[in-house]
PDB file with SEQRES, HELIX, SHEET and CRYST1 records, atoms N, CA, C and O in Angstrom:
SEQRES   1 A   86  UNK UNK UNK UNK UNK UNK UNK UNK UNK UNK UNK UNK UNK          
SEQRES   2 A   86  UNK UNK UNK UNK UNK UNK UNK UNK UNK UNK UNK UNK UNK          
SEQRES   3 A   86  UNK UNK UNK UNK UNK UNK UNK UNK UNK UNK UNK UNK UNK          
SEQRES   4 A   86  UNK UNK UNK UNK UNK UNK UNK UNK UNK UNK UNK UNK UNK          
SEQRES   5 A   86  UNK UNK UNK UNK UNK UNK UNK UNK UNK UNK UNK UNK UNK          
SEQRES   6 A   86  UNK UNK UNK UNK UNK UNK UNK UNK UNK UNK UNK UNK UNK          
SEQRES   7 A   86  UNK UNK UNK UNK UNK UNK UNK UNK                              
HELIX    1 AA1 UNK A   14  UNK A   18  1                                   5    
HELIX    2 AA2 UNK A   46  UNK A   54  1                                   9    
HELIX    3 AA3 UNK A   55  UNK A   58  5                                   4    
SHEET    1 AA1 3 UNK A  26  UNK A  27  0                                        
SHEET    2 AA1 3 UNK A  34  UNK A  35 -1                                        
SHEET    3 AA1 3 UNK A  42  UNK A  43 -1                                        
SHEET    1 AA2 2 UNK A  64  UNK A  68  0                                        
SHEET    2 AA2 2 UNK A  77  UNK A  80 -1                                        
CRYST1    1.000    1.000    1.000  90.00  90.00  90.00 P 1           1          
ATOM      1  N   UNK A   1     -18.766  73.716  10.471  1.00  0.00           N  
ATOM      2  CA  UNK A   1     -17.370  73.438  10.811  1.00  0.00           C  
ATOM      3  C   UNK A   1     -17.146  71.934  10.811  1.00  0.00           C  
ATOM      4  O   UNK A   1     -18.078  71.261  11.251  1.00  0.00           O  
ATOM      5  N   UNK A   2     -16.252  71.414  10.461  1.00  0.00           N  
ATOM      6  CA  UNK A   2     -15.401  69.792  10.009  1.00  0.00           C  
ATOM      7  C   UNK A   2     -14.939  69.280  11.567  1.00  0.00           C  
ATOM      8  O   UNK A   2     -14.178  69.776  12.396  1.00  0.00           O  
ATOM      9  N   UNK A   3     -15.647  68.228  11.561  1.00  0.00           N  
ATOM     10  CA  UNK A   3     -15.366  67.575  13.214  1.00  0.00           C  
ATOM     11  C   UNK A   3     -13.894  67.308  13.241  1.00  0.00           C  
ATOM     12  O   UNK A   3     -13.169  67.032  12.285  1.00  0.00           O  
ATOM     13  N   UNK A   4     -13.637  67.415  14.282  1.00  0.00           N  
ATOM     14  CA  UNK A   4     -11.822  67.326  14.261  1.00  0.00           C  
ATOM     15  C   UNK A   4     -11.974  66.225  14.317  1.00  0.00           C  
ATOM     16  O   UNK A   4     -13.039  65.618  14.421  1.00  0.00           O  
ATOM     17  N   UNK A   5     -10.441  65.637  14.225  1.00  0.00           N  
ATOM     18  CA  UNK A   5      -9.908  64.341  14.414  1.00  0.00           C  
ATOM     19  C   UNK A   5      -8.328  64.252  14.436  1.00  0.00           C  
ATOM     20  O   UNK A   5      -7.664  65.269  14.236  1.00  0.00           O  
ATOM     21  N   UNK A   6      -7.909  63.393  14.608  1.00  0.00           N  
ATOM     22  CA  UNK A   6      -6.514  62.895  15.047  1.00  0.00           C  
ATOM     23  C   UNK A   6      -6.125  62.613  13.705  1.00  0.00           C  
ATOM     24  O   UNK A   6      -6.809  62.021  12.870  1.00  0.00           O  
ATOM     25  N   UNK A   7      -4.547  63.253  13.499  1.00  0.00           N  
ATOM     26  CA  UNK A   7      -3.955  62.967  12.226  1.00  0.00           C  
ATOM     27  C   UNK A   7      -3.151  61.555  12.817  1.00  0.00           C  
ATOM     28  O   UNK A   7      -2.951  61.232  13.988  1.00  0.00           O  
ATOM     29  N   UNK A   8      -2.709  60.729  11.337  1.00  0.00           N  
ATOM     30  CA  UNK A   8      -2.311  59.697  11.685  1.00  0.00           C  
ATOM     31  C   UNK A   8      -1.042  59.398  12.658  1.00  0.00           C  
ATOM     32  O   UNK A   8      -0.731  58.209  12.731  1.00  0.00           O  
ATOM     33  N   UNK A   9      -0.325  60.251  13.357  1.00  0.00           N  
ATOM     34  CA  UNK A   9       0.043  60.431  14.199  1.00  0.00           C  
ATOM     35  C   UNK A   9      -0.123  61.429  14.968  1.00  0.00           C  
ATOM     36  O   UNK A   9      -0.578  62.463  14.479  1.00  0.00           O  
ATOM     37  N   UNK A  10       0.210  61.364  16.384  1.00  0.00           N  
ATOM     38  CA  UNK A  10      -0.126  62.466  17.470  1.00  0.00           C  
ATOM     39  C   UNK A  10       1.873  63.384  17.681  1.00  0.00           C  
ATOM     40  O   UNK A  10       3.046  63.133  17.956  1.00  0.00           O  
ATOM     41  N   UNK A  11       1.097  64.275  17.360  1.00  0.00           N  
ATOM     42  CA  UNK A  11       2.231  65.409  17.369  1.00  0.00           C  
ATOM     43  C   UNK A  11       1.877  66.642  18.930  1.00  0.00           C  
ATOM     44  O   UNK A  11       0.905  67.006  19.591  1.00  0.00           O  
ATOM     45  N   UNK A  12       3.060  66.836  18.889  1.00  0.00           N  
ATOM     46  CA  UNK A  12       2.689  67.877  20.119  1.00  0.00           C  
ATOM     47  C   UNK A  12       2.875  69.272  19.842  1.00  0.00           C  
ATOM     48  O   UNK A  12       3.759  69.576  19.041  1.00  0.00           O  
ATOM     49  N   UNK A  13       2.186  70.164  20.376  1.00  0.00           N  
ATOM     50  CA  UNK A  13       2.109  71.734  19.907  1.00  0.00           C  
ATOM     51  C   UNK A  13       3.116  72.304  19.965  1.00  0.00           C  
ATOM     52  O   UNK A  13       3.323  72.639  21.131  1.00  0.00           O  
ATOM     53  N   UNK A  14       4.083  72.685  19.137  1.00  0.00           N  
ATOM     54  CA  UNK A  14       5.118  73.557  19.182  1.00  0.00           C  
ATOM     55  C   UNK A  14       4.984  74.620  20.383  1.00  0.00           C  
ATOM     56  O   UNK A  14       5.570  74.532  21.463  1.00  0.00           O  
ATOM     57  N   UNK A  15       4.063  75.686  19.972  1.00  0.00           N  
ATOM     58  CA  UNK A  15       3.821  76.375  21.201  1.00  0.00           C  
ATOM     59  C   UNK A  15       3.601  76.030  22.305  1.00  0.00           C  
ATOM     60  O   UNK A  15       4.311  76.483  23.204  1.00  0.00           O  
ATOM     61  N   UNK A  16       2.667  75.221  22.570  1.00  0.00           N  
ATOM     62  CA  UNK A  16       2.054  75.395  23.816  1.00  0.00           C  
ATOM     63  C   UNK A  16       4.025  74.426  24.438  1.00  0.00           C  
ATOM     64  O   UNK A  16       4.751  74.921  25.300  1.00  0.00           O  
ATOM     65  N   UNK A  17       4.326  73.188  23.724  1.00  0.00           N  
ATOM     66  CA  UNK A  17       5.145  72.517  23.982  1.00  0.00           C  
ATOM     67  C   UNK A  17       6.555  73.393  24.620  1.00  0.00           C  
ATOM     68  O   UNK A  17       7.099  72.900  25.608  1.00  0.00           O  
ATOM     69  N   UNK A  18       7.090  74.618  24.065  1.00  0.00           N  
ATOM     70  CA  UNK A  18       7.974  75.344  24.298  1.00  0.00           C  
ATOM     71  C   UNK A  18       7.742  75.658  25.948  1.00  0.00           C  
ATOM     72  O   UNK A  18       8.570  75.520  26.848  1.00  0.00           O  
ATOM     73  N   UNK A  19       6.417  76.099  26.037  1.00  0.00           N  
ATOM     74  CA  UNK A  19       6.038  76.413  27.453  1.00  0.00           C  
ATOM     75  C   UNK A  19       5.816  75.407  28.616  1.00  0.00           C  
ATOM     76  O   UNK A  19       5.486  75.901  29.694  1.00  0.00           O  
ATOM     77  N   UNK A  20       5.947  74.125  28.538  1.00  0.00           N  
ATOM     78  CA  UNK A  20       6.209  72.940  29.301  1.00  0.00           C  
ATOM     79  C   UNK A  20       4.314  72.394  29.076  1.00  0.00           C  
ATOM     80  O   UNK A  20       3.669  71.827  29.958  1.00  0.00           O  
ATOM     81  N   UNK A  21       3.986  72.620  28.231  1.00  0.00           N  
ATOM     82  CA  UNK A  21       2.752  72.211  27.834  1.00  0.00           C  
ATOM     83  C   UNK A  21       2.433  71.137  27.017  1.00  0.00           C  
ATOM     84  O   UNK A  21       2.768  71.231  25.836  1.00  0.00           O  
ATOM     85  N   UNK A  22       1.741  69.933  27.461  1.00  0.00           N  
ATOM     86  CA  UNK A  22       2.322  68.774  26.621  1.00  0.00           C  
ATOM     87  C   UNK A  22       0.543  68.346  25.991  1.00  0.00           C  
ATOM     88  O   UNK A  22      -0.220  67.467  26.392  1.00  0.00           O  
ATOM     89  N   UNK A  23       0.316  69.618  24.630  1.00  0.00           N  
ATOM     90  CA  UNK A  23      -1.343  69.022  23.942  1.00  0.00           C  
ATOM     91  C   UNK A  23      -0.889  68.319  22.565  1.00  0.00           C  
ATOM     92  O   UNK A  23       0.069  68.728  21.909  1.00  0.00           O  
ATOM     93  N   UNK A  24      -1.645  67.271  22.219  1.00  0.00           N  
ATOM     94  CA  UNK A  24      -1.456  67.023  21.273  1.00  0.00           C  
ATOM     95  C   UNK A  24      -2.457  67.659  20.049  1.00  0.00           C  
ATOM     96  O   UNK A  24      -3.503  68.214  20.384  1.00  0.00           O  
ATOM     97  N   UNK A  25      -2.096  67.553  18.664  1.00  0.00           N  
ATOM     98  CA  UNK A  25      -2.221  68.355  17.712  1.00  0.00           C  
ATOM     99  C   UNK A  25      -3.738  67.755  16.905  1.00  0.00           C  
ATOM    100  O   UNK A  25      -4.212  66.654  17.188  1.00  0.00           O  
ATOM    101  N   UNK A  26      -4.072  68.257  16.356  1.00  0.00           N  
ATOM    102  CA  UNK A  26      -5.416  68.005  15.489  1.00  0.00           C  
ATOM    103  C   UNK A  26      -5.138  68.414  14.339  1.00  0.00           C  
ATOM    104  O   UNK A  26      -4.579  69.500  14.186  1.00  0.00           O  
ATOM    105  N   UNK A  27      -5.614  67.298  12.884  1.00  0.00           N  
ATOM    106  CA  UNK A  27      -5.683  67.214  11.750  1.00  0.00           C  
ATOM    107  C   UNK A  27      -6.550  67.549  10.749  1.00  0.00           C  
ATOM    108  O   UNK A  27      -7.578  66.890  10.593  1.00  0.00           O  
ATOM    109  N   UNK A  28      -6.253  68.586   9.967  1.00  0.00           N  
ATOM    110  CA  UNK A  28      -7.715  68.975   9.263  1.00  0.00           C  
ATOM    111  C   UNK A  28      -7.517  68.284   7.912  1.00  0.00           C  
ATOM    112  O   UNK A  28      -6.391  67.820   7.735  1.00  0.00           O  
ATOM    113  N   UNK A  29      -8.054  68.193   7.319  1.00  0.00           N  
ATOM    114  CA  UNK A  29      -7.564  67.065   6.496  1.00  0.00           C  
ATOM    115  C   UNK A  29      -8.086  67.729   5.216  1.00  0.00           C  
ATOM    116  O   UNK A  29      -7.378  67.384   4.270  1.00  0.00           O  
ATOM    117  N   UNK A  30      -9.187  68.657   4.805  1.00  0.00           N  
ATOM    118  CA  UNK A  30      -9.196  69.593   3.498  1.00  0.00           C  
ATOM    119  C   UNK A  30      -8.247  70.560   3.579  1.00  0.00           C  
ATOM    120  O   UNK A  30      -7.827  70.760   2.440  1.00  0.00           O  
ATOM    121  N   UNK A  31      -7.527  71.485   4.632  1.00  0.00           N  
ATOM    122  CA  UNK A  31      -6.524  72.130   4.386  1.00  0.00           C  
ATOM    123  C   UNK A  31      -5.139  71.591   4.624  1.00  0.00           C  
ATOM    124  O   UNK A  31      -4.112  72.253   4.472  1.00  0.00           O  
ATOM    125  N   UNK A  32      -5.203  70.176   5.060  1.00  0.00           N  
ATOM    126  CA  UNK A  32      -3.552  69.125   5.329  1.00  0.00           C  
ATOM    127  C   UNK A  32      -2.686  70.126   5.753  1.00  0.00           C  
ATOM    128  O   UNK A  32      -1.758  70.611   5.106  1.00  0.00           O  
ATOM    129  N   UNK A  33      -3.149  70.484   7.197  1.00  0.00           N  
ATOM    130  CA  UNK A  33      -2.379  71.138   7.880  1.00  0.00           C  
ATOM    131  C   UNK A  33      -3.180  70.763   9.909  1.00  0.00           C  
ATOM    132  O   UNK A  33      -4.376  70.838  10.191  1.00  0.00           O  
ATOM    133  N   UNK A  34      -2.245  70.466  10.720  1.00  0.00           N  
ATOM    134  CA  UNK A  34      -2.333  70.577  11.795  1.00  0.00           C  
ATOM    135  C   UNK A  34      -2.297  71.781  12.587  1.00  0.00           C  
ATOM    136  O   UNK A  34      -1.474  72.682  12.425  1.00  0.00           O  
ATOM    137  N   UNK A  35      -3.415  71.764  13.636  1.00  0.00           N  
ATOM    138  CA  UNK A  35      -3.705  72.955  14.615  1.00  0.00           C  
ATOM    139  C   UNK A  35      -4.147  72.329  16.176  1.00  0.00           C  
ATOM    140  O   UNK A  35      -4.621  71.248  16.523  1.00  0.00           O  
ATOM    141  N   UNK A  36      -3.723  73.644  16.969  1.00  0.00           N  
ATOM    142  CA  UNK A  36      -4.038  72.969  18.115  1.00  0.00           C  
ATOM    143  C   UNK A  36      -5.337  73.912  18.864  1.00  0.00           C  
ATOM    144  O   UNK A  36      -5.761  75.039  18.610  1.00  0.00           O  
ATOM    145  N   UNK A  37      -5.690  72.998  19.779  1.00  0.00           N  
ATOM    146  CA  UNK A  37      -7.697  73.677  20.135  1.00  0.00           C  
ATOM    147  C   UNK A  37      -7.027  74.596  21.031  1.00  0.00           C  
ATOM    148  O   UNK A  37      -7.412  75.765  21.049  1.00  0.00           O  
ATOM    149  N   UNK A  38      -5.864  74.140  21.943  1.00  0.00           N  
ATOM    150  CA  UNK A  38      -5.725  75.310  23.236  1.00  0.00           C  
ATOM    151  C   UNK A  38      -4.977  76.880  22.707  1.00  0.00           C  
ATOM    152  O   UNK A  38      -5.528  77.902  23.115  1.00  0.00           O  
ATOM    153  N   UNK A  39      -3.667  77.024  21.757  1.00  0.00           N  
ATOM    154  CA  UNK A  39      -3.458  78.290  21.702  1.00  0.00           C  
ATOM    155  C   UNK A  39      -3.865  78.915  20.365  1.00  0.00           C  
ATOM    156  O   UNK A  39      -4.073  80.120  20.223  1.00  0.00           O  
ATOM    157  N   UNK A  40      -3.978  77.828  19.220  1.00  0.00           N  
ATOM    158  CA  UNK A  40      -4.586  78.135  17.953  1.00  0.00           C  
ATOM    159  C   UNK A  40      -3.427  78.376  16.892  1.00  0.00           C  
ATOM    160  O   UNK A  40      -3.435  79.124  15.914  1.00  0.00           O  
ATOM    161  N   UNK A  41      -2.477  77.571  17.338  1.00  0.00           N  
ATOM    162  CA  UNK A  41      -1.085  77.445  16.684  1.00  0.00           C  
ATOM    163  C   UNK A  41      -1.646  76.311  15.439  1.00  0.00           C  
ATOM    164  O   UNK A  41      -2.143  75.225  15.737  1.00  0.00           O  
ATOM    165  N   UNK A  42      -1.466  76.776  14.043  1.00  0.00           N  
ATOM    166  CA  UNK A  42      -1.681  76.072  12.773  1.00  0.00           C  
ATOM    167  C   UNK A  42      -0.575  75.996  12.087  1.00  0.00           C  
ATOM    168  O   UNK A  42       0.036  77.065  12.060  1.00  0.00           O  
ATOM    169  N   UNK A  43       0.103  74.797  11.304  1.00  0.00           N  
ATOM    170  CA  UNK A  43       0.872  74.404  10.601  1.00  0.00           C  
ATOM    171  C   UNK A  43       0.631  73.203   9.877  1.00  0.00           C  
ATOM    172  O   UNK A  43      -0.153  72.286  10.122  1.00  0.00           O  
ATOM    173  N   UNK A  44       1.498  73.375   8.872  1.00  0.00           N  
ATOM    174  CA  UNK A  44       2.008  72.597   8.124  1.00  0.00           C  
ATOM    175  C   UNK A  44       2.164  71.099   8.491  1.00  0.00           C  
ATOM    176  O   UNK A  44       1.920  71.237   9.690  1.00  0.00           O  
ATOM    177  N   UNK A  45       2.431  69.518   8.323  1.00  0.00           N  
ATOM    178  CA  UNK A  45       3.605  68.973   9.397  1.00  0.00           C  
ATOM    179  C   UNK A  45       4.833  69.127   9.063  1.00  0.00           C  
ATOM    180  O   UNK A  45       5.531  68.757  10.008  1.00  0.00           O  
ATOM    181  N   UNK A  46       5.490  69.506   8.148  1.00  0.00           N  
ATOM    182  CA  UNK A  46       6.624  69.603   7.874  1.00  0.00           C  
ATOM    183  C   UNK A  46       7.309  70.606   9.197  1.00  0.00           C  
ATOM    184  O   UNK A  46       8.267  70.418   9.947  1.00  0.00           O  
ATOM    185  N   UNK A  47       6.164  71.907   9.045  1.00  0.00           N  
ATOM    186  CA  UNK A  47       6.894  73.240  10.116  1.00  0.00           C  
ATOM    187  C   UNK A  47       6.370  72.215  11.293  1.00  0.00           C  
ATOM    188  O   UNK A  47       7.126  72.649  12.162  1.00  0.00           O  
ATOM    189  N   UNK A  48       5.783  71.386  11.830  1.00  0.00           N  
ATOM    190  CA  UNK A  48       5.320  70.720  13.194  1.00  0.00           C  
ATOM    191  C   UNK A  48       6.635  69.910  13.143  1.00  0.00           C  
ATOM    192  O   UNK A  48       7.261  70.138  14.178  1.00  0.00           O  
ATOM    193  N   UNK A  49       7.117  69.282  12.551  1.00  0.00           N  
ATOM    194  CA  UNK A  49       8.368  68.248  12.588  1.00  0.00           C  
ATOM    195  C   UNK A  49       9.354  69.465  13.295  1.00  0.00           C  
ATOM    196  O   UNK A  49       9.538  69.721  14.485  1.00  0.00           O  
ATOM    197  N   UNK A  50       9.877  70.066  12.129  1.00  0.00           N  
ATOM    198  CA  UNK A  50      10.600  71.433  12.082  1.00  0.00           C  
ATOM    199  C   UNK A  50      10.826  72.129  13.613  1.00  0.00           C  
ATOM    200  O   UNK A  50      11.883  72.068  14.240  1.00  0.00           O  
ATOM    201  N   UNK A  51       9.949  72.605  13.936  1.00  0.00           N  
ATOM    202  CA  UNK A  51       9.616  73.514  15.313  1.00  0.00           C  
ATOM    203  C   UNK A  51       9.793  72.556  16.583  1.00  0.00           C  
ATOM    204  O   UNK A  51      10.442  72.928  17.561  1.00  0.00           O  
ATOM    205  N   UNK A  52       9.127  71.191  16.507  1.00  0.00           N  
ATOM    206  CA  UNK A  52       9.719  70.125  17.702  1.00  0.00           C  
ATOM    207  C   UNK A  52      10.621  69.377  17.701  1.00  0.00           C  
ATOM    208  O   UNK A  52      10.732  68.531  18.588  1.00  0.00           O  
ATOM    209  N   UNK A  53      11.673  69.521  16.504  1.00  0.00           N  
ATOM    210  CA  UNK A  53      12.929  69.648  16.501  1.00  0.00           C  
ATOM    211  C   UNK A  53      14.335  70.472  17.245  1.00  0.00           C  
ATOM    212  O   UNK A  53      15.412  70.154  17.749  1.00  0.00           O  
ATOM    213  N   UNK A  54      13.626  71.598  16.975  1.00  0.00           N  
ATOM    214  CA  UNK A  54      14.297  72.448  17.852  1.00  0.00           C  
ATOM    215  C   UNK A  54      14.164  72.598  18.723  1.00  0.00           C  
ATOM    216  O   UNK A  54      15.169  73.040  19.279  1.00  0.00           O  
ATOM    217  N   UNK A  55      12.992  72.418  19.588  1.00  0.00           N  
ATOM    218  CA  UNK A  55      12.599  72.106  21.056  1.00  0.00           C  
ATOM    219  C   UNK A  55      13.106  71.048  21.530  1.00  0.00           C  
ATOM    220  O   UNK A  55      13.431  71.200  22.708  1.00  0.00           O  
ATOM    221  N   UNK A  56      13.361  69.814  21.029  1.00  0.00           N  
ATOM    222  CA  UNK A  56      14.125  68.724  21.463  1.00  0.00           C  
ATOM    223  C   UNK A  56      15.632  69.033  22.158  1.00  0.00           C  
ATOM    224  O   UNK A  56      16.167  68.229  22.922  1.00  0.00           O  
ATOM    225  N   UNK A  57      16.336  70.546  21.705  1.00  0.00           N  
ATOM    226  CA  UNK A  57      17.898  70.773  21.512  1.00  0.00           C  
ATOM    227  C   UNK A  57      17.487  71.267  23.268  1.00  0.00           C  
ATOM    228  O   UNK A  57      18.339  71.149  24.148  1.00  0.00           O  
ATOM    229  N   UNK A  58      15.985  71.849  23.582  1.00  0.00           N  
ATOM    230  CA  UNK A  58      16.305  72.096  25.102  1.00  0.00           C  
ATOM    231  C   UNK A  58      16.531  70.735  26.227  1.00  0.00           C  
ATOM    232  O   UNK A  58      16.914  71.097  27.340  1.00  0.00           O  
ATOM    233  N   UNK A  59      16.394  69.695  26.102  1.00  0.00           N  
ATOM    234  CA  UNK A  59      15.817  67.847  26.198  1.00  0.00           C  
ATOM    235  C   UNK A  59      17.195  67.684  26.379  1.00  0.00           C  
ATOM    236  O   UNK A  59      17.560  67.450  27.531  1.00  0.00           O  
ATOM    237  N   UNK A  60      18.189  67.769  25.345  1.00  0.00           N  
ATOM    238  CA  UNK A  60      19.036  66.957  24.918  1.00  0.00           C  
ATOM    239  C   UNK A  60      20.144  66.443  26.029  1.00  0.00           C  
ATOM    240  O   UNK A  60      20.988  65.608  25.701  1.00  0.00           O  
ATOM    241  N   UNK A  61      20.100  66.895  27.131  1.00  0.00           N  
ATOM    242  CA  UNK A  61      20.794  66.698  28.016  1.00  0.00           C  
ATOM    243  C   UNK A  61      20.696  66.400  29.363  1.00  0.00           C  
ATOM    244  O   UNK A  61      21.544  66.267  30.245  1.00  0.00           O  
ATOM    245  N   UNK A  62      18.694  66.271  29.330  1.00  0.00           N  
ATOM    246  CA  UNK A  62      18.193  66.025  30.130  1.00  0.00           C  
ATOM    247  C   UNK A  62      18.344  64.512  31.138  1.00  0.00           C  
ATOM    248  O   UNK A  62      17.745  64.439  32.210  1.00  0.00           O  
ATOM    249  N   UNK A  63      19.086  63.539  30.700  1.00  0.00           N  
ATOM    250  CA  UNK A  63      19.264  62.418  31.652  1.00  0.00           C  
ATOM    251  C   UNK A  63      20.442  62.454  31.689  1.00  0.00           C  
ATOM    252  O   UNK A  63      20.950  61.335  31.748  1.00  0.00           O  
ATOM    253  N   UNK A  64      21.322  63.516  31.678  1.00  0.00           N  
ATOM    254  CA  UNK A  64      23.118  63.471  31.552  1.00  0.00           C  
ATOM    255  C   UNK A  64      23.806  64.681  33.095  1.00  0.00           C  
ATOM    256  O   UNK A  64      23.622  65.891  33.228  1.00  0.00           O  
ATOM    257  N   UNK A  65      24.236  64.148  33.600  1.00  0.00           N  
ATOM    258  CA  UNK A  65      25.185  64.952  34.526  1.00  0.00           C  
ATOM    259  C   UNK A  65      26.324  65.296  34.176  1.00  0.00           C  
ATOM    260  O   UNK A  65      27.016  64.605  33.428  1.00  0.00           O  
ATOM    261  N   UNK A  66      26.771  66.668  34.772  1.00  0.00           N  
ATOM    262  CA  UNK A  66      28.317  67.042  33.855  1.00  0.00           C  
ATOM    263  C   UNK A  66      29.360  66.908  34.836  1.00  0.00           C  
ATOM    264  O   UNK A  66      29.485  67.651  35.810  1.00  0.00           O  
ATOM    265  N   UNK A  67      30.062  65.992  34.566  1.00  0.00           N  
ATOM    266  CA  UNK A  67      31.404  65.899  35.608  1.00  0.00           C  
ATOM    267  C   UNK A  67      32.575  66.744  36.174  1.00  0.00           C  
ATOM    268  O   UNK A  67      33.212  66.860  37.221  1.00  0.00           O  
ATOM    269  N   UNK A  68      32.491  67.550  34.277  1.00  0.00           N  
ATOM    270  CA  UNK A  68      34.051  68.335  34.651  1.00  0.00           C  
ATOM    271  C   UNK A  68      33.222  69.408  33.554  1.00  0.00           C  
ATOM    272  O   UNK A  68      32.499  68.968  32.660  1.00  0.00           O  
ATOM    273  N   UNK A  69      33.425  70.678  33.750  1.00  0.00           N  
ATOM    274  CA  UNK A  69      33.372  71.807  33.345  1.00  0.00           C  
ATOM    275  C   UNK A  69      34.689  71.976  32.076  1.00  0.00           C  
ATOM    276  O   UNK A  69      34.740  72.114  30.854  1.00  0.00           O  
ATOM    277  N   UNK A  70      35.382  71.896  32.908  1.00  0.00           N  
ATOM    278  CA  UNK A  70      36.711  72.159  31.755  1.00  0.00           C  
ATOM    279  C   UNK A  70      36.686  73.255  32.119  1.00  0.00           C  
ATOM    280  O   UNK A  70      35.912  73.906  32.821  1.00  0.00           O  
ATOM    281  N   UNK A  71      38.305  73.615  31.201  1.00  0.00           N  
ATOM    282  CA  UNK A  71      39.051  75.424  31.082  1.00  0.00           C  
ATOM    283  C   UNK A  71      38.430  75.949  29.987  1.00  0.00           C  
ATOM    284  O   UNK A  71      37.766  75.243  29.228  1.00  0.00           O  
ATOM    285  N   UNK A  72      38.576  77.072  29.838  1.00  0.00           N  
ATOM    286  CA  UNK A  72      38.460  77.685  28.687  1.00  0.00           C  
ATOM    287  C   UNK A  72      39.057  76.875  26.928  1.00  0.00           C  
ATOM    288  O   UNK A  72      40.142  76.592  26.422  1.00  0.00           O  
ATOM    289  N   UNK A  73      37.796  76.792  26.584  1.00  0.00           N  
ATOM    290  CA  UNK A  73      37.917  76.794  25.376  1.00  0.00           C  
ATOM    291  C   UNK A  73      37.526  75.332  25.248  1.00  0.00           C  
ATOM    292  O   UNK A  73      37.015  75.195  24.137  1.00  0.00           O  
ATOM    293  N   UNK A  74      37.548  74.108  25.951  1.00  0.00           N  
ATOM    294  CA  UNK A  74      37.390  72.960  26.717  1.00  0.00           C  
ATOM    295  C   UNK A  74      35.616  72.330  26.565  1.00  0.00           C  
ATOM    296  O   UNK A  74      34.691  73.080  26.879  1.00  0.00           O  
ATOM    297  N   UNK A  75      35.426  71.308  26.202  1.00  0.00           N  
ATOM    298  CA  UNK A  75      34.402  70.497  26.069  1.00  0.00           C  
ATOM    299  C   UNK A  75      33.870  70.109  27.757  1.00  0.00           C  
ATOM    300  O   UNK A  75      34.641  69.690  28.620  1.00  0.00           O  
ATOM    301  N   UNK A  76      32.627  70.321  27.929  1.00  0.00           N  
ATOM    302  CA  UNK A  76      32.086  70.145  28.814  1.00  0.00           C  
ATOM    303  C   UNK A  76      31.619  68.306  28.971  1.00  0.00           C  
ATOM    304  O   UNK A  76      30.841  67.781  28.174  1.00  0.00           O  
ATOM    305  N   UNK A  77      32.201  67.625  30.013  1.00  0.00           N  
ATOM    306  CA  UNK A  77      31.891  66.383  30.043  1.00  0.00           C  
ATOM    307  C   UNK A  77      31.042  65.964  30.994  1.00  0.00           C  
ATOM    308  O   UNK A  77      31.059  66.366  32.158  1.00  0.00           O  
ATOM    309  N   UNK A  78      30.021  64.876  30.378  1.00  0.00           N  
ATOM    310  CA  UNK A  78      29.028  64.609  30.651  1.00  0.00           C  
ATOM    311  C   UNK A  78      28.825  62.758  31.017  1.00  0.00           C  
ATOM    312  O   UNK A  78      29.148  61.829  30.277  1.00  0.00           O  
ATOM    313  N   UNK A  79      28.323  62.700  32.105  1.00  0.00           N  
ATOM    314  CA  UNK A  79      28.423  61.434  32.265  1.00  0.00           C  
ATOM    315  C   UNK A  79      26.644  60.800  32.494  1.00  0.00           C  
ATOM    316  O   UNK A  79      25.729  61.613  32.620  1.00  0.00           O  
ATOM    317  N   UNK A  80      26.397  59.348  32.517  1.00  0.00           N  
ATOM    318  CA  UNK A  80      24.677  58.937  32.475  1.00  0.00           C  
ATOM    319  C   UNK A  80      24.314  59.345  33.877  1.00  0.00           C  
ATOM    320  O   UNK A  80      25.021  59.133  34.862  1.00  0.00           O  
ATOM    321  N   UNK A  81      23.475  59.781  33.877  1.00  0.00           N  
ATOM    322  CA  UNK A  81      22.683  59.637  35.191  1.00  0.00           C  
ATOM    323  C   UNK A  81      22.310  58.377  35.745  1.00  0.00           C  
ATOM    324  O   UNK A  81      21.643  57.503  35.191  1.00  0.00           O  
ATOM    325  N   UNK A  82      22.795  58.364  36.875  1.00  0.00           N  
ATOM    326  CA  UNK A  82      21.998  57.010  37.607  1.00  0.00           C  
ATOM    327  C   UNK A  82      21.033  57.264  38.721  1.00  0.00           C  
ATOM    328  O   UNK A  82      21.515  57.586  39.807  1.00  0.00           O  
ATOM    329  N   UNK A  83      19.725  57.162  38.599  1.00  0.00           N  
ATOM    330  CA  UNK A  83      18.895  57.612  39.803  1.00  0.00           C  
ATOM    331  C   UNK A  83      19.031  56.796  41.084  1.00  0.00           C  
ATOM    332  O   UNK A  83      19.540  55.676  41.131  1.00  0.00           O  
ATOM    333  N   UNK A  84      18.683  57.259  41.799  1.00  0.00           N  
ATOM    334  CA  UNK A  84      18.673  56.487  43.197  1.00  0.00           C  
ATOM    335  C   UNK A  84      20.269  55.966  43.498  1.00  0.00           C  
ATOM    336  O   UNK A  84      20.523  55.263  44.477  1.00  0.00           O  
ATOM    337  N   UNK A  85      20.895  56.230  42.913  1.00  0.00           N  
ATOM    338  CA  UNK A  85      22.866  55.775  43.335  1.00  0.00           C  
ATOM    339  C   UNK A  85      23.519  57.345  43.712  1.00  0.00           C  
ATOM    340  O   UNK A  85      23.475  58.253  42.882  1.00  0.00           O  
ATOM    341  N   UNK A  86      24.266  57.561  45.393  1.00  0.00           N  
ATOM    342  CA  UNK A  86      24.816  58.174  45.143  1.00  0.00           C  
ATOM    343  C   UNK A  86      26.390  58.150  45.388  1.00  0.00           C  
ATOM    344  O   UNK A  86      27.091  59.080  44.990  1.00  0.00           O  
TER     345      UNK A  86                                                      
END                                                                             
């Protein structure tokens, strides 16, 4: 078996990542595809870009507070978080 190693960047596991699991990914470099040692999730990087892309859309609102709800049909508004100010 081919000693692992770190692809030229560190990517994080789609899977394990979905589940609040933060491993980074390992590079095989005769099949140029990334895998991870803890659930055995293998890809591509394209599908690794791909897949922690869409995990980002759960993030996206993570340092934002929402001020006003709105009525129906109505944009939800969102203002910065300020820690420690209340």
């Amino acid at each position: 078996m081919a000693q692992a190693g770190k692809g030229k960047l560190n990517y994080r596991c789609p899977s394990c990542f979905i589940r609040d699991i933060d491993i980074d990914m390992f590079y095989e470099e005769e099949k140029k595809e990334y895998y991870c040692l803890r659930c055995g999730f293998t890809g591509q990087e394209e599908d690794v870009l791909r897949l922690n892309e869409q995990i980002r859309f759960r993030y996206r609102c993570m340092k934002l507070r929402v001020k006003d709800f709105g009525e129906d049909n109505e944009p939800v508004t969102f203002v910065p978080h300020q820690g420690g100010t209340q």
